[in-house]
VEXVOLUM-902630 format. One record per residue: residue number from 0; x, y, z of N, C-alpha, C in turn. Coordinates in Angstrom, 2 decimals, padded with zeros to 5 digits. Layout:
# residues N
(r NUM, (X, Y, Z), (X, Y, Z), (X, Y, Z))
...
# end
This chain:
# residues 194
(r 0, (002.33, -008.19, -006.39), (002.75, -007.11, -005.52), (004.27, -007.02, -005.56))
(r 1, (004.56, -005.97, -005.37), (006.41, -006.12, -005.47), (006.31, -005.46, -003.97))
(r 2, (007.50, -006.34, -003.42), (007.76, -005.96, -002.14), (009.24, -006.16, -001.98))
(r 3, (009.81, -004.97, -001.14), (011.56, -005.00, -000.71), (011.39, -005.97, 000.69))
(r 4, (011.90, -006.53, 000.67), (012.55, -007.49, 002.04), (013.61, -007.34, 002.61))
(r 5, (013.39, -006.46, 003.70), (014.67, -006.16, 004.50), (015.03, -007.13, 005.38))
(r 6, (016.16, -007.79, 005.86), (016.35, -008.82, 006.24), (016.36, -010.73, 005.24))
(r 7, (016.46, -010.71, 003.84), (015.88, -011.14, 002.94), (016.90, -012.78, 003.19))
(r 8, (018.09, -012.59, 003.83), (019.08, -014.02, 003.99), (018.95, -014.09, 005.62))
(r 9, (018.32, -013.91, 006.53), (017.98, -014.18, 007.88), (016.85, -015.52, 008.06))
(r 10, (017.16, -015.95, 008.83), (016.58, -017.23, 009.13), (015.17, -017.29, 008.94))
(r 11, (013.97, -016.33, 008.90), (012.88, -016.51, 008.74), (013.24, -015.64, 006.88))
(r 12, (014.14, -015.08, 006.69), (013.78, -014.13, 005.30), (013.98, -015.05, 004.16))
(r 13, (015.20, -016.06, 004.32), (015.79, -016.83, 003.18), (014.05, -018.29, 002.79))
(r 14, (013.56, -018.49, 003.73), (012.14, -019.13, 003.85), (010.87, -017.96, 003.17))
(r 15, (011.22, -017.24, 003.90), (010.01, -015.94, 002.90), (010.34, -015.92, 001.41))
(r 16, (011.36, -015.52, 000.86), (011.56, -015.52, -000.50), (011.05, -015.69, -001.21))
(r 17, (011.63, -017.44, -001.36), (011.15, -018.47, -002.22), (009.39, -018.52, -001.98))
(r 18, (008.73, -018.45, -001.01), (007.46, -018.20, -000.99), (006.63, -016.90, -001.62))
(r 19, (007.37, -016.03, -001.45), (006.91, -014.57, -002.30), (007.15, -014.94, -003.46))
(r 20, (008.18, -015.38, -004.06), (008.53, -015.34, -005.26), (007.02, -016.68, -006.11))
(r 21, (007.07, -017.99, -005.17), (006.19, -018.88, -005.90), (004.65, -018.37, -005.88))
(r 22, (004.34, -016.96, -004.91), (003.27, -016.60, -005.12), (003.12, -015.78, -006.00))
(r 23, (003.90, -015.61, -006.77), (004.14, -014.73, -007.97), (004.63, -012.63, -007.49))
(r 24, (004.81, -012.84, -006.42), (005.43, -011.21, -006.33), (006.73, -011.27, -007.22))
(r 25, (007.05, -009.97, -007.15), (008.31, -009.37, -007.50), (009.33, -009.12, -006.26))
(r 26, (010.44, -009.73, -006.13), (010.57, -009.36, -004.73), (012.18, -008.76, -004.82))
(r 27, (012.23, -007.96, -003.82), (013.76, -007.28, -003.74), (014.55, -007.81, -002.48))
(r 28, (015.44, -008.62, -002.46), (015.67, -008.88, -001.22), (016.98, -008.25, -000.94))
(r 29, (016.91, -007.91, 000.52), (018.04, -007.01, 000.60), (019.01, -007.33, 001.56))
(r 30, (020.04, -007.29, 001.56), (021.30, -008.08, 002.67), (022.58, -007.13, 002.89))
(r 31, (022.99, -006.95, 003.73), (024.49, -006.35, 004.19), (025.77, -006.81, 003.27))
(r 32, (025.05, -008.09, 003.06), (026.16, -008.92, 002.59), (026.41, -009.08, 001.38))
(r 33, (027.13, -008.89, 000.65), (027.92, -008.93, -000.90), (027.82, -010.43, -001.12))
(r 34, (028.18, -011.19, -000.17), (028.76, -012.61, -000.70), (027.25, -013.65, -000.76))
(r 35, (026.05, -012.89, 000.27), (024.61, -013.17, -000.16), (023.61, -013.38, -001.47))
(r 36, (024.23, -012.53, -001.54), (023.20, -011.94, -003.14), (023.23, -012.63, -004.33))
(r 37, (023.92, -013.92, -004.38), (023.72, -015.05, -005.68), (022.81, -015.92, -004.67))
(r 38, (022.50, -016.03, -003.54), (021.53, -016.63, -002.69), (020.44, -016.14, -003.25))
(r 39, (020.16, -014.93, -002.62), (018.62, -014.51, -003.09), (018.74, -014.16, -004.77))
(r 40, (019.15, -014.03, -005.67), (019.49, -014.26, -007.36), (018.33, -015.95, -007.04))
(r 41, (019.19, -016.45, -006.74), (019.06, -018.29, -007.01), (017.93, -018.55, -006.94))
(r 42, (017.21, -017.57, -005.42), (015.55, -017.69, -005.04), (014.59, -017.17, -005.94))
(r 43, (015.25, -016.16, -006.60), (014.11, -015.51, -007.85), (013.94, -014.44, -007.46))
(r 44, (014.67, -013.55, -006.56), (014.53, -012.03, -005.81), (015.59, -010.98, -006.45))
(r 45, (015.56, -009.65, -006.81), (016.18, -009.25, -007.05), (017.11, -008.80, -005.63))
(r 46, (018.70, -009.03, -005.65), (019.35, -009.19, -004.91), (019.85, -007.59, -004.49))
(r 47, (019.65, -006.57, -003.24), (020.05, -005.57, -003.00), (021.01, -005.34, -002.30))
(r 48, (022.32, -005.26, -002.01), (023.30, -005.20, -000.72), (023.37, -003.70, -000.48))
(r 49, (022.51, -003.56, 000.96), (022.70, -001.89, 001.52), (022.34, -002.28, 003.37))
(r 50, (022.78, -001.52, 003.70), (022.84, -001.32, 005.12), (021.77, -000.44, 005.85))
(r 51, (021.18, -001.01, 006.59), (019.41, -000.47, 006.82), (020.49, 001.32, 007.39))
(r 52, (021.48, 001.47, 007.99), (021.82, 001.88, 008.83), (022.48, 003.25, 007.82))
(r 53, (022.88, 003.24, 006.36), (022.80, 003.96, 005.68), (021.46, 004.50, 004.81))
(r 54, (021.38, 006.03, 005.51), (019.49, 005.87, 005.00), (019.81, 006.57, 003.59))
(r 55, (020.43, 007.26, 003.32), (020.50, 007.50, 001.71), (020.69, 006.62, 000.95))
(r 56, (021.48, 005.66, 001.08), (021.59, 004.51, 000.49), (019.96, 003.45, 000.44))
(r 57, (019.90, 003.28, 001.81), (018.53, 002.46, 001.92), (017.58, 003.07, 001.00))
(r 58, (017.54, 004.68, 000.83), (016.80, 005.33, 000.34), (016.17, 004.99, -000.91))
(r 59, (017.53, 005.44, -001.98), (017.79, 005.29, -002.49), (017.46, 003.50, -003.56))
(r 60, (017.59, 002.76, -002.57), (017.34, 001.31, -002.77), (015.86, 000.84, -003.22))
(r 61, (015.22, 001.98, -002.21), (014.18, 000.93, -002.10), (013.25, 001.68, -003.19))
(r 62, (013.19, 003.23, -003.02), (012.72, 004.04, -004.17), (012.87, 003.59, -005.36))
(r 63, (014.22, 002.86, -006.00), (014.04, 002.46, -007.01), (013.65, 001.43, -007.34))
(r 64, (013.42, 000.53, -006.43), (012.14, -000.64, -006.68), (011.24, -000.55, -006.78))
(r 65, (011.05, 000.72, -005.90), (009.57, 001.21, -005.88), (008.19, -000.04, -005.51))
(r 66, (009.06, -000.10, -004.71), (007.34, -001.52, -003.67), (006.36, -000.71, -003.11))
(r 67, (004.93, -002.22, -003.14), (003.87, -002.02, -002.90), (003.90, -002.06, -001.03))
(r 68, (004.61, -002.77, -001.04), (004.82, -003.22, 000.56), (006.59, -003.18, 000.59))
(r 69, (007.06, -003.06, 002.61), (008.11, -003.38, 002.29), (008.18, -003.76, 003.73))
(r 70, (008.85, -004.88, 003.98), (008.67, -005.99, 004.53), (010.13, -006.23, 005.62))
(r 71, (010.20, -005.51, 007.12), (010.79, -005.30, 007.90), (011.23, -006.88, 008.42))
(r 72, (012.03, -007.48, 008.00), (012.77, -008.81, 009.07), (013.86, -008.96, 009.20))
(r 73, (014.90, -007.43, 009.65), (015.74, -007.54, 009.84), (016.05, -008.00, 011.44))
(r 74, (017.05, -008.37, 011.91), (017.57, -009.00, 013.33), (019.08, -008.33, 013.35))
(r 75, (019.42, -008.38, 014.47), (020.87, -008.53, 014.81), (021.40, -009.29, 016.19))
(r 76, (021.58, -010.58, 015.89), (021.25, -011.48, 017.11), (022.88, -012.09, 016.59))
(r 77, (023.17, -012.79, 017.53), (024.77, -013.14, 017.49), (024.54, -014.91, 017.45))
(r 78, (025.09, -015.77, 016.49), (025.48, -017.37, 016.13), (024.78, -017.96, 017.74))
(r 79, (025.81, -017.52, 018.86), (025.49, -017.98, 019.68), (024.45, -017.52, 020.64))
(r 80, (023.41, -018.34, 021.04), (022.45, -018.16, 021.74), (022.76, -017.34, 023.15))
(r 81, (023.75, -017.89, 024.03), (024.75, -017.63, 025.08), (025.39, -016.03, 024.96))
(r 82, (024.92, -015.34, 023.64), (025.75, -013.73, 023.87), (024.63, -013.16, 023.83))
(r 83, (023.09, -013.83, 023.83), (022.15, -012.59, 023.26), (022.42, -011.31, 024.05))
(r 84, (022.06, -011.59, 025.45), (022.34, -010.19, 026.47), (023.33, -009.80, 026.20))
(r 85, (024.49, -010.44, 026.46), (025.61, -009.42, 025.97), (025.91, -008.35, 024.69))
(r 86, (025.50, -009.21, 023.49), (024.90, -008.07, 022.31), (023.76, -007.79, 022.02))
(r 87, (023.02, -007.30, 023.17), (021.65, -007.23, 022.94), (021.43, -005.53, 022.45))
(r 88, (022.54, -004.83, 022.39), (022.48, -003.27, 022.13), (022.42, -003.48, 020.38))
(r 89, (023.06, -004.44, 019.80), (023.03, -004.27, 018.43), (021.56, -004.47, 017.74))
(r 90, (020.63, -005.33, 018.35), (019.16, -006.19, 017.99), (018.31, -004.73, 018.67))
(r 91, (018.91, -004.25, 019.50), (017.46, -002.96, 020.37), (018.03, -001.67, 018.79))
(r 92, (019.49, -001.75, 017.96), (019.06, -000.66, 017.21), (018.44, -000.94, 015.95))
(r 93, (018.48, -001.89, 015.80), (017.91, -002.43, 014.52), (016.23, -002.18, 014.91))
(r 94, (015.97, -002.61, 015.95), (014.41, -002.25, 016.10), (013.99, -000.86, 016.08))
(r 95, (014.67, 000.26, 016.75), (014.92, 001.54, 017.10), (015.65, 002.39, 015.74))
(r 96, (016.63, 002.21, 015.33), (017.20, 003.00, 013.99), (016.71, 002.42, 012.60))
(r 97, (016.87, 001.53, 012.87), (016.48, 000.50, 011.77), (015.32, 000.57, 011.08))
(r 98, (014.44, 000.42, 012.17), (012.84, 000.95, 011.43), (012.36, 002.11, 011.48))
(r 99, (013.20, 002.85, 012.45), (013.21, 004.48, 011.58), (013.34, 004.96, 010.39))
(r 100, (014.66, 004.43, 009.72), (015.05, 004.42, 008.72), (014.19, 003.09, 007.45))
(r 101, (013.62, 002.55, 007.95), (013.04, 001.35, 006.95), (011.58, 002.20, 006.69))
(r 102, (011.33, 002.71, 007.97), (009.68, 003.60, 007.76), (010.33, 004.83, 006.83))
(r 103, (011.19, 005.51, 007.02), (011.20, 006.74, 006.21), (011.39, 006.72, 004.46))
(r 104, (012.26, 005.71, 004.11), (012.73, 004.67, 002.94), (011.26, 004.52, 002.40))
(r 105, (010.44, 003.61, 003.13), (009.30, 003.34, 002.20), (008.55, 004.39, 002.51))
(r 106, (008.68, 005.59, 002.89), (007.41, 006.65, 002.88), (008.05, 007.37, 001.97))
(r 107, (009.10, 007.24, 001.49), (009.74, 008.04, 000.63), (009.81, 007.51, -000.95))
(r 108, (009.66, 006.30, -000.71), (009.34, 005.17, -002.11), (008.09, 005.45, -002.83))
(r 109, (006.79, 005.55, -001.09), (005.57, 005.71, -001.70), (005.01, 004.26, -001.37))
(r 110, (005.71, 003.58, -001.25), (005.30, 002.66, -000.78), (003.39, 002.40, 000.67))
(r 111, (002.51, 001.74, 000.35), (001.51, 001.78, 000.90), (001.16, 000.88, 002.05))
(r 112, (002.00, 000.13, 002.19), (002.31, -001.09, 003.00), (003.41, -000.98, 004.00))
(r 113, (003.24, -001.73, 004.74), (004.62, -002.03, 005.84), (004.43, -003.10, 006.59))
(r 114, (005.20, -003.99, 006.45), (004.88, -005.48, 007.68), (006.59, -005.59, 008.43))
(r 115, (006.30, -005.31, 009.70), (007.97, -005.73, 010.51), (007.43, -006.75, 011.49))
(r 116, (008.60, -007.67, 011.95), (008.27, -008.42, 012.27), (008.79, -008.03, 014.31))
(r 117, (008.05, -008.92, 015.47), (008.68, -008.38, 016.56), (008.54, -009.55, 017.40))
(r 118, (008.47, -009.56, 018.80), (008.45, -010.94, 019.39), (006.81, -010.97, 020.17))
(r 119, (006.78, -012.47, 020.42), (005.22, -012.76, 021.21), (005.67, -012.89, 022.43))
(r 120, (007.07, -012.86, 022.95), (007.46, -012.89, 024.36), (008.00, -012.21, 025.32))
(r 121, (007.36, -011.82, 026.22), (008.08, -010.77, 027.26), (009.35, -010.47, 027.34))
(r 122, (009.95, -009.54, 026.64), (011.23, -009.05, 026.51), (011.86, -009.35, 027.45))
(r 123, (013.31, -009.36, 027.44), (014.25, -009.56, 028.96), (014.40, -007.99, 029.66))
(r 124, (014.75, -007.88, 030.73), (014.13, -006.64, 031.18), (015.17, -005.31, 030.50))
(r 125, (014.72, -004.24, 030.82), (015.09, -003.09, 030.20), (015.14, -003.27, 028.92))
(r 126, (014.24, -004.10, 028.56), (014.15, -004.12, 026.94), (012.54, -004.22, 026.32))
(r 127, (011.80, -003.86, 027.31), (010.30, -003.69, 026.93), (010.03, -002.51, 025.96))
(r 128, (010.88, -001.16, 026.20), (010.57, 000.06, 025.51), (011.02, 000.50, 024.50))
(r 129, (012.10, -000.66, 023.84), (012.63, -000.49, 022.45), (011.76, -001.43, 022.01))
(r 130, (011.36, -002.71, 022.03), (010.42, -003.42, 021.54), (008.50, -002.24, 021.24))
(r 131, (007.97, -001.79, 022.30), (007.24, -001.07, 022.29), (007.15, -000.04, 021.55))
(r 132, (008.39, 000.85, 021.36), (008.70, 001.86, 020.35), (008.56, 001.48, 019.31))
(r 133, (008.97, 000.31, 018.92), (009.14, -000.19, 017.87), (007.78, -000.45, 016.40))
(r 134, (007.03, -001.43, 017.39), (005.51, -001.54, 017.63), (005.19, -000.19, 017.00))
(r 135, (005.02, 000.82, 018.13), (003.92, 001.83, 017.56), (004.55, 002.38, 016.32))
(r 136, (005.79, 002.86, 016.02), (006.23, 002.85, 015.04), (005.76, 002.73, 014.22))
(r 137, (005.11, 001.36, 014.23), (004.72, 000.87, 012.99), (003.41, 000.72, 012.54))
(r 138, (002.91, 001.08, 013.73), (001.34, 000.96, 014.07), (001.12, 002.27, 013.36))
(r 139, (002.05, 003.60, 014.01), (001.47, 004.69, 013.38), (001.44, 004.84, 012.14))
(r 140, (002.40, 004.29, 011.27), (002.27, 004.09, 010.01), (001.69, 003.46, 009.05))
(r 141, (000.61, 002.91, 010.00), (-000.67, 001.97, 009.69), (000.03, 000.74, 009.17))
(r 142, (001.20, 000.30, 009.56), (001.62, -001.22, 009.18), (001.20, -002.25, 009.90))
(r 143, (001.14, -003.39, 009.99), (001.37, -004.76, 010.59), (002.49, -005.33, 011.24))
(r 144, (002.40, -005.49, 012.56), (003.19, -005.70, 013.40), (003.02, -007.26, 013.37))
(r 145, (004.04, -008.31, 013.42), (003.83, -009.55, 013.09), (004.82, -010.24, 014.69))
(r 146, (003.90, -010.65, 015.15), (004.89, -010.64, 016.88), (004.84, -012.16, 016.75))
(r 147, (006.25, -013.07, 016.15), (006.35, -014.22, 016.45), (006.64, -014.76, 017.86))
(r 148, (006.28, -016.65, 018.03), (006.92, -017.08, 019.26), (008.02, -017.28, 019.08))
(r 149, (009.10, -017.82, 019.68), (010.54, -018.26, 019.82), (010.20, -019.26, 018.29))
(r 150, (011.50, -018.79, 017.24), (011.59, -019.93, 015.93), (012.33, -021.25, 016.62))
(r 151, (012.24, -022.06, 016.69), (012.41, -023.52, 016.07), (012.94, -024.09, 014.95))
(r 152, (013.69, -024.89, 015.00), (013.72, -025.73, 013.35), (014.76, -025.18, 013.09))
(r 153, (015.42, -025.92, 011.59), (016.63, -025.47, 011.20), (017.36, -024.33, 011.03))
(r 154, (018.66, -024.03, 011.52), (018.95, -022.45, 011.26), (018.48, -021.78, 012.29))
(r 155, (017.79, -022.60, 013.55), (017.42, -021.51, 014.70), (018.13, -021.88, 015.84))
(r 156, (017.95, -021.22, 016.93), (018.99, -021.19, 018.08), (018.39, -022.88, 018.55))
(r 157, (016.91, -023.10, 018.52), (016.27, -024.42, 018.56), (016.06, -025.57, 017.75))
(r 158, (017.32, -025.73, 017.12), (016.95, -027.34, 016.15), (016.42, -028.00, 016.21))
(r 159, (017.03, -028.83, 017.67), (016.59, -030.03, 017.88), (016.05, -030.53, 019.22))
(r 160, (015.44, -028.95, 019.89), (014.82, -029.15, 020.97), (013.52, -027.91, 021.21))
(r 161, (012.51, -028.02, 021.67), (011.26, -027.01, 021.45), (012.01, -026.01, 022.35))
(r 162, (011.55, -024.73, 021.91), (011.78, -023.63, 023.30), (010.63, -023.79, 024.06))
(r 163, (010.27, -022.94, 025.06), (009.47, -022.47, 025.82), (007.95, -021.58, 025.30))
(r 164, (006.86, -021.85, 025.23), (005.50, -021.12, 024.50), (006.28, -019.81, 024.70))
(r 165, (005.30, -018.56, 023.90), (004.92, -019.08, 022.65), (006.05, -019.05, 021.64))
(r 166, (005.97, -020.29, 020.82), (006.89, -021.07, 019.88), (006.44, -021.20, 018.78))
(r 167, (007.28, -021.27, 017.82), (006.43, -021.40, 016.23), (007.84, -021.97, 015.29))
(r 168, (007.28, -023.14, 014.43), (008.42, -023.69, 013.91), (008.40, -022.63, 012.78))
(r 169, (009.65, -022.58, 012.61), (010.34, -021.15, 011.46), (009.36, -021.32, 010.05))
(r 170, (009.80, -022.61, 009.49), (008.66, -023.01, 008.41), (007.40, -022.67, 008.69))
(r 171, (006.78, -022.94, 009.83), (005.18, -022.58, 010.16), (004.95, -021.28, 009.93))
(r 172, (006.25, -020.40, 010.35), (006.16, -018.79, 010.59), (006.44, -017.86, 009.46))
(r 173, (007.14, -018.72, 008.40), (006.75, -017.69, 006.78), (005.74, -018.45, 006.43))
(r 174, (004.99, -019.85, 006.23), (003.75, -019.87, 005.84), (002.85, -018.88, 006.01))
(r 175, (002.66, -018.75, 007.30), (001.55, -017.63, 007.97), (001.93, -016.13, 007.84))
(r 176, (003.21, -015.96, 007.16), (003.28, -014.23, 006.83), (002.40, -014.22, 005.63))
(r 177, (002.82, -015.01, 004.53), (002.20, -014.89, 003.58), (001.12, -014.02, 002.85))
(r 178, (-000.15, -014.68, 004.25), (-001.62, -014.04, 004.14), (-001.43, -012.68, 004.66))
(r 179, (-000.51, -012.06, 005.65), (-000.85, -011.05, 006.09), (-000.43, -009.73, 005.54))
(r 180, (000.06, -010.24, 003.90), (000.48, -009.01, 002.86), (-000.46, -008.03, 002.58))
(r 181, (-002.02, -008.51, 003.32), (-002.76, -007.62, 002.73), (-003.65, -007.44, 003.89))
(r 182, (-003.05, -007.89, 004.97), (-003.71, -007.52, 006.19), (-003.99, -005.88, 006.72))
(r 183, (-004.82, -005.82, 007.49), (-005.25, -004.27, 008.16), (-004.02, -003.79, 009.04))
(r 184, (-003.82, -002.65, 009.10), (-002.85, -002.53, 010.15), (-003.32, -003.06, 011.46))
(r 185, (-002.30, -003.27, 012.18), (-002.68, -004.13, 013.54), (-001.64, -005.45, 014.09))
(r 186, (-002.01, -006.01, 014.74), (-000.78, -006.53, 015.50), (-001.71, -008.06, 015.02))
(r 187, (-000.40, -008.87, 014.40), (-001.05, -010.39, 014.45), (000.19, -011.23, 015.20))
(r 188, (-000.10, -012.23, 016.35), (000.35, -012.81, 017.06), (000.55, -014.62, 015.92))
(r 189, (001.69, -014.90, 015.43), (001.97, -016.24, 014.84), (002.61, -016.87, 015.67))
(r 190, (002.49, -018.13, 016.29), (002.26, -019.01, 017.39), (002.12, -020.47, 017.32))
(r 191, (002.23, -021.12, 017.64), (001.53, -022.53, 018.14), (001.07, -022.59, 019.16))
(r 192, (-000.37, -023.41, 019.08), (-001.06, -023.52, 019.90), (-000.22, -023.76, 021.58))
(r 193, (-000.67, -023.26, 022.42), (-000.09, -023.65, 023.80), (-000.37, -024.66, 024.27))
# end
């Protein structure tokens, strides 16, 4: 399957990769970042630098990969755990513009697939209806909504201490995307047991 990976050097994407890639896809991974892209090279992905936020460009990107699926895990969350609320306007457009523009990109590719990823935990408040938007979004486009618990494990706001249910160690949480490349549209909840 060839699939674009939006979000492709983010803490759950740089773990997806190397797993798409050893399952034998073709994969496009895509990053903001210029100084990224010998990262995902290294993983076996073809390396894209475009900005979800430029849609001709995104357009443009993903059309010429031309994927079977294309695979929403972008974030915009800040180093420190301690600013989420405070930059929490940048993470509500990425859910809101972002996958506007990521849905129109792959309907425009032709693309037949769509998997974005969202949370398994009650939003902080005034933030239920960009999460929700988000969702149907994707629902209407007959994609897979993939609603993780809080990541864990290296590279997450939780190293070296569990968060609060529902939780899922980051490693646990691209294992389990894996299977759902060919899942029905619909919402799958990835988790550890409570």
């Amino acid at each position: 399957m060839r699939i674009f990976l939006a979000g492709a050097t983010g803490v759950i994407g740089i773990r997806l990769v190397p797993l798409l890639v050893a399952a034998g896809h073709e994969v496009a991974g895509m990053t903001r970042s210029p100084a990224k892209s010998d990262q995902l090279s290294a993983a076996g992905a073809a390396a894209v630098v475009c900005d979800v936020y430029d849609l001709d460009a995104l357009t443009a990107a993903v059309a010429d990969f031309r994927p079977d699926l294309v695979m929403h895990q972008l974030t915009d969350l800040p180093d420190d755990a301690a600013r989420i609320g405070e930059l929490a306007d940048a993470n509500a457009r990425i859910r809101s513009e972002g996958t506007r523009n990521l849905l129109a990109a792959a309907r425009a590719a032709g693309a037949k697939r769509f998997l974005a990823q969202s949370i398994a935990w009650e939003p902080a408040a005034g933030r239920g209806a960009v999460i929700a938007a988000h969702e149907a979004a994707v629902l209407d486009a007959d994609g897979v909504v993939v609603k993780y618990g809080q990541f864990y494990g290296p590279g997450t706001y939780y190293e070296s201490e569990l968060p609060a249910h529902p939780r899922v160690h980051v490693d646990d949480a691209a294992a389990r995307t894996i299977p759902l490349l060919d899942a029905s549209s619909g919402v799958v909840v990835i988790a550890d047991a409570a």
